[in-house]
C-alpha positions in Angstrom: -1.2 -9.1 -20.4 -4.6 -11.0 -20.2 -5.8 -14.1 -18.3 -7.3 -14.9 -21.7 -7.1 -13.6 -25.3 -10.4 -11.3 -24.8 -9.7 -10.5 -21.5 -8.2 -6.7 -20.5 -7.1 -7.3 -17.0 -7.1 -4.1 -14.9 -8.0 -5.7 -11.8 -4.7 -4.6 -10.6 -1.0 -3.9 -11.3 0.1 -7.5 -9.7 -0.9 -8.9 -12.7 1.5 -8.1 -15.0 3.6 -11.1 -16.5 7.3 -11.3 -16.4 9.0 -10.9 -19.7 10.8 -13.1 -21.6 14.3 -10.7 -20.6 12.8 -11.1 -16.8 12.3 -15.4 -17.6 15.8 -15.8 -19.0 17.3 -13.9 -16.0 15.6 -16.2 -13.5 16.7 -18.6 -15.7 20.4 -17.9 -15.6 20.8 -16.3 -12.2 23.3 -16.9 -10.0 22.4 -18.3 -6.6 23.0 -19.3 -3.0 21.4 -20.0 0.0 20.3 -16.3 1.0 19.5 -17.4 4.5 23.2 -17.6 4.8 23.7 -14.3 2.7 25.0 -16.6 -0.4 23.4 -15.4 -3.3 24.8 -13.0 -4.5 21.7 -12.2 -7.3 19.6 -11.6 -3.9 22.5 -9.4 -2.4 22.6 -7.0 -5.8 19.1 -6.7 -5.6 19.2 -5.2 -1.7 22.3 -3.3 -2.9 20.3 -1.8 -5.8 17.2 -1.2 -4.0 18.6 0.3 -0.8 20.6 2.7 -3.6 17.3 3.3 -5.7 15.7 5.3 -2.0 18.5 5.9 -0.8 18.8 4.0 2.5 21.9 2.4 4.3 20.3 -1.2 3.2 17.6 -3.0 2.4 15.5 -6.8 3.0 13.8 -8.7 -0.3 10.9 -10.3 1.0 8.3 -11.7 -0.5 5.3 -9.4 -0.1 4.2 -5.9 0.7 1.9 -7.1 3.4 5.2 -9.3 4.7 7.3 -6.2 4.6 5.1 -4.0 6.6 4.4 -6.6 9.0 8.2 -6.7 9.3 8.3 -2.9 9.4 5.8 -3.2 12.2 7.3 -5.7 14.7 10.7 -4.3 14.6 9.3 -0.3 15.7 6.8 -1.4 18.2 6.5 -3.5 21.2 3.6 -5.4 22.6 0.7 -3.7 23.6 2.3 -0.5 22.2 -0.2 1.7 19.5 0.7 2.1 16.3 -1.0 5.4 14.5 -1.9 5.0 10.9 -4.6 6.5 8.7 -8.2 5.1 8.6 -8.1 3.9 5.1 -4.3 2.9 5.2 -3.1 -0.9 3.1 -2.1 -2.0 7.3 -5.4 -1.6 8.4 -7.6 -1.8 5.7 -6.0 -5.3 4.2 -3.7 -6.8 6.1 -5.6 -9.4 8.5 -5.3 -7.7 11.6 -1.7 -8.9 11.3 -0.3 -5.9 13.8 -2.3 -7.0 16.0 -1.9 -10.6 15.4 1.6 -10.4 14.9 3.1 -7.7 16.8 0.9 -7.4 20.0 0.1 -3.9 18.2 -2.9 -2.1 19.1 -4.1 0.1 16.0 -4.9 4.1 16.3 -6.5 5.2 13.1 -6.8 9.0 11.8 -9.4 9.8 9.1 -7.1 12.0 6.6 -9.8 12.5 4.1 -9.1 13.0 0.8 -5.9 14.4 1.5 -4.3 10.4 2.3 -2.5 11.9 5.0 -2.8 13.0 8.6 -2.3 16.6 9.4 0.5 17.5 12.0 -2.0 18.7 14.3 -4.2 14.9 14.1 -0.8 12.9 14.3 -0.1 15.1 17.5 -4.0 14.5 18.9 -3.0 11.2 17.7 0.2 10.4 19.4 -0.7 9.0 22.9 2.3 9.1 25.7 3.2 5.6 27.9 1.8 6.0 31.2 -0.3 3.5 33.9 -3.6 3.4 32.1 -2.4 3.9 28.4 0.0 2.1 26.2 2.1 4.6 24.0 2.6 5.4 20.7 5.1 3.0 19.2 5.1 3.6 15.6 3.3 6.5 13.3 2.6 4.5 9.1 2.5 6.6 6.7 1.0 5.2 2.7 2.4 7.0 -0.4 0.9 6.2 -3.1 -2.7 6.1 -1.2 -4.3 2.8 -2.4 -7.9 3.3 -1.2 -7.9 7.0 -2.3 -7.1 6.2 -5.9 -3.5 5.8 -6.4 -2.9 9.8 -4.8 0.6 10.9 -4.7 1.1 12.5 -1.5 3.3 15.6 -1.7 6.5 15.0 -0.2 6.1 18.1 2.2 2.7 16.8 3.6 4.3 13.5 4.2 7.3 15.4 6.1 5.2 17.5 8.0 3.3 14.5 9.3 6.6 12.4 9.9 8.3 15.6 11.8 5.7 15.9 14.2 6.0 11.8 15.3 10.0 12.2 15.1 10.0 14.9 17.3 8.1 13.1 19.6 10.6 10.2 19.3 8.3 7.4 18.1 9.3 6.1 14.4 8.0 6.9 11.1 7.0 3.8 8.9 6.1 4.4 4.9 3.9 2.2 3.0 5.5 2.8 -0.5 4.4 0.3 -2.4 4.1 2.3 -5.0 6.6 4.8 -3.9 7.9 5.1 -7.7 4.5 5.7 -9.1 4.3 9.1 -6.6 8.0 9.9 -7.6 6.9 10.0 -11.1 4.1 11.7 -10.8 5.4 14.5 -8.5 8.6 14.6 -10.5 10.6 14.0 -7.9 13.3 10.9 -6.9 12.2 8.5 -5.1 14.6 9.0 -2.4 12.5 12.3 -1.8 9.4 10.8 -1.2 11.0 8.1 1.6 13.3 10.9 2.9 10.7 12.1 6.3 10.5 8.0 6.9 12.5 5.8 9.4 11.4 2.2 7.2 9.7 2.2 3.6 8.1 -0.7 1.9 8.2 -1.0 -1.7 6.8 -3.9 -4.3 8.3 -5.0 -7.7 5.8 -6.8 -8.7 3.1 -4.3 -8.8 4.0 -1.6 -11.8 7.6 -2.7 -11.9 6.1 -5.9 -13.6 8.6 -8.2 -11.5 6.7 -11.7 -11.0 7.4 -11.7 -6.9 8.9 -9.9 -4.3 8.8 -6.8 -2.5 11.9 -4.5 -0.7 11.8 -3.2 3.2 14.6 -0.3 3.6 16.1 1.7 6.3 18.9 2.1 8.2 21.4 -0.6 8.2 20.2 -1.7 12.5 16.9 -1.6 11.5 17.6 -3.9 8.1 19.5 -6.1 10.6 16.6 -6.5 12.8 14.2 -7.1 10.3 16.2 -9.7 8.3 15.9 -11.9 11.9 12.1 -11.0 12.1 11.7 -12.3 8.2 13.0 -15.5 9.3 10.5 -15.9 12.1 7.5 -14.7 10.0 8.5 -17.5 7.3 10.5 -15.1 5.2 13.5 -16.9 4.8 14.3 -17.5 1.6 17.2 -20.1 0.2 17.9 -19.9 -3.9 16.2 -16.7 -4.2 18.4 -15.5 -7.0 15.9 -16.9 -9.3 13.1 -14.8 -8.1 15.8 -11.7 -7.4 16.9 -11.4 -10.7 13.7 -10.6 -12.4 13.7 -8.0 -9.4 16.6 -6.2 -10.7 15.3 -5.5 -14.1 12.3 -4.6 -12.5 14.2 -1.8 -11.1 14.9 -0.6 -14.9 11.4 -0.1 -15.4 10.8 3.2 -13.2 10.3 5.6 -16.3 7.9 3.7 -17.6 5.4 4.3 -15.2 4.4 7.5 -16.5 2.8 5.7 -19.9 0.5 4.2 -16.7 -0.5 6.7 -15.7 -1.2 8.4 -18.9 -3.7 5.2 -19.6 -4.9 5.7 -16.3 -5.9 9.3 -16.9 -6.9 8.2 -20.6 -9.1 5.2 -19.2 -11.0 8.2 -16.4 -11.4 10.2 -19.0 -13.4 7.3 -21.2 -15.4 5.7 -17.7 -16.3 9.8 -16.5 -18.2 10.1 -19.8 -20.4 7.9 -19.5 -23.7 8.4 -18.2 -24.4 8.2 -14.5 -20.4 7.4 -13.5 -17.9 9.6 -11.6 -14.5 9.0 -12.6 -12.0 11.8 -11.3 -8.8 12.0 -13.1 -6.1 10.2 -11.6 -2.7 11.2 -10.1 -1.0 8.2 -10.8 -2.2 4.3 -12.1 -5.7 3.9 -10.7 -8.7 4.9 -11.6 -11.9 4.2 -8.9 -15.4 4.7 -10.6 -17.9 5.8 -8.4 -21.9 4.4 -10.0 -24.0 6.0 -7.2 -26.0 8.4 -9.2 -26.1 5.5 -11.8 -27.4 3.1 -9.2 -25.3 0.6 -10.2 -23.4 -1.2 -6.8 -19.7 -2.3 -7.6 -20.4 -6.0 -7.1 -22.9 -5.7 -9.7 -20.6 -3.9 -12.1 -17.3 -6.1 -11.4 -19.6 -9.6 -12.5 -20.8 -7.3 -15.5 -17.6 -6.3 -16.7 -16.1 -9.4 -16.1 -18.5 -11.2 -18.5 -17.5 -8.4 -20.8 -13.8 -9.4 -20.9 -12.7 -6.4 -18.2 -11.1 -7.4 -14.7 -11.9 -5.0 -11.8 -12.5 -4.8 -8.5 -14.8 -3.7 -6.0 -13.8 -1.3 -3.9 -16.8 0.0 -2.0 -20.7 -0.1 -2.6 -20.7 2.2 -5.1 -17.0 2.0 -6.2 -14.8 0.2 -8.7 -11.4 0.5 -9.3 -9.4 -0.2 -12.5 -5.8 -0.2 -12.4 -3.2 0.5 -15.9 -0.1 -1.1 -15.7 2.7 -2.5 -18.6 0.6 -5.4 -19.7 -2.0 -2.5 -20.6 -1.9 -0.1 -23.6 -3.9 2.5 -25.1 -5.8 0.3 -27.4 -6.5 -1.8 -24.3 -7.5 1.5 -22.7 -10.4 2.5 -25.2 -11.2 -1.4 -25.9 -12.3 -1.4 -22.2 -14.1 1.6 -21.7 -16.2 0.1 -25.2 -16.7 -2.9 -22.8 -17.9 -1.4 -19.5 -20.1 1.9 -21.7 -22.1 -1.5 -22.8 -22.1 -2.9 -19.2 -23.2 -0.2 -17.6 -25.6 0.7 -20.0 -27.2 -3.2 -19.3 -27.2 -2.6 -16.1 -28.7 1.1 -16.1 -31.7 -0.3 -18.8 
């Protein structure tokens, strides 16, 4: 759970260690060379996911950022736009790589606070081929919102978004990478959440607590396509099974993403109450703290809890975020918030 014995590590869900069930199955797994489709620990995994969101099939790769990139290149063509949100993983985090990848030129859409476009922007949004302007090629939607705070986007806002691209015939890519975290919280099955999308991404080895390895779904064409674009990004993979397995009882651990987020809202709670910090109660595992009013800047609050014993990140100039997950539990929870009350109050002195 810690990078040391005094440190609480919330810096984010990736990381979470593998247990000792998750080390024996890597340990014992079955494998083959998957670029040849021979292991069959990789191909349970795909079976599994693809069942778990219920697509035809599904790709282990081994990243979100990989996956999405994927997703990407196989919707678009060069010099085609793809439409995402201002704040979205793709274009917030991921290197340009659309661009540099895919040819892709990026269209962004401030959502707000609601973490997704409304059908009206993704139809001011959409731009049709003709001799001066390059067409939409791909709408990405991001459920969970990272950025936001870990929002679960209702399913319906997510369809109504998705229905307006569709209908315009230009695909519908979701950034799921913590699709499981918005099922929970919404109450819903996963498969809900992906339903409006053509593609999701989704990681195991953020709350799922898998060691590596994330999961690109769809349709079985669009899986088939992607598997050929994996191999040209680098993504081909030979014994995976060893990295697979823990993958697959990583899958067991949806459920317990609801004790996340009740540290989560149990951590907000803690950071809102003390003075001069804004911590709104979360809808799923992470909690940003806003230190404006304190005047405290994140940088300087990430280097002061980090000499506390408390891993965080910065997230904007006045923002932190902390982030629960299965290496974390309530004692954790109020042991932090002890740790940042006395760094803040150091650096508000």
């Amino acid at each position: 759970m810690k990078t040391d014995e005094d440190t609480i590590d919330l810096r984010s869900d990736t990381v979470t260690t593998p247990s000792d069930e998750m080390r024996e199955a890597a340990r014992d797994a079955e494998v083959g060379d998957d670029v040849y489709r021979d292991d069959p620990t990789v191909n349970e995994l795909e079976r599994r996911a693809a069942e778990a969101v219920s697509t035809e099939a599904a790709l282990y790769v081994p990243s979100g950022t990989m996956a999405n990139q994927i997703a990407v290149h196989v919707h678009t063509e060069p010099g085609q736009e793809l439409l995402l949100e201002r704040e979205s993983h793709i274009y917030r985090w991921e290197l340009a790589g659309a661009a540099k990848l895919s040819g892709a030129q990026t269209r962004t859409i401030d959502a707000g606070e609601r973490c997704v476009p409304t059908p009206d922007a993704v139809a001011e949004g959409l731009v049709s081929e003709d001799l001066h302007r390059p067409g939409t090629g791909l709408l990405s939607l991001e459920n969970t919102h990272n950025y936001r705070g870990g929002v679960a986007v209702p399913v319906e806002e997510i369809a109504a978004a998705a229905e307006v691209a569709r209908d315009a015939d230009v695909p519908v890519h979701l950034d799921g990478a913590r699709v499981f975290n918005a099922a929970v919280a919404l109450g819903v099955d996963a498969s809900d959440v992906v339903a409006p999308a053509d593609s999701v991404t989704f990681c195991l080895s953020k709350g799922l607590g898998a060691p590596v390895g994330s999961i690109l779904a769809g349709d079985e064409a669009f899986v088939e396509a992607a598997r050929r674009v994996r191999k040209l990004f680098g993504g081909g993979m030979r014994q995976a099974g060893m990295i697979a397995a823990p993958g697959l009882l990583a899958l067991d651990n949806v459920d317990r993403l609801a004790d996340d987020h009740a540290n989560a809202e149990r951590l907000a709670a803690g950071l809102d109450a003390l003075n001069g910090v804004d911590a709104p109660a979360p809808d799923t595992n992470i909690v940003v703290a806003h230190t404006e009013d304190a005047g405290i800047p994140a940088a300087d609050l990430v280097e002061a809890c980090k000499a506390a014993g408390v891993g965080c990140v910065e997230f904007d100039e006045y923002t932190t975020r902390f982030t629960t997950h299965l290496d974390v539990d309530a004692a954790d929870v109020d042991a932090a918030v002890d740790r940042i009350g006395d760094a803040v109050a150091a650096l508000s002195a």
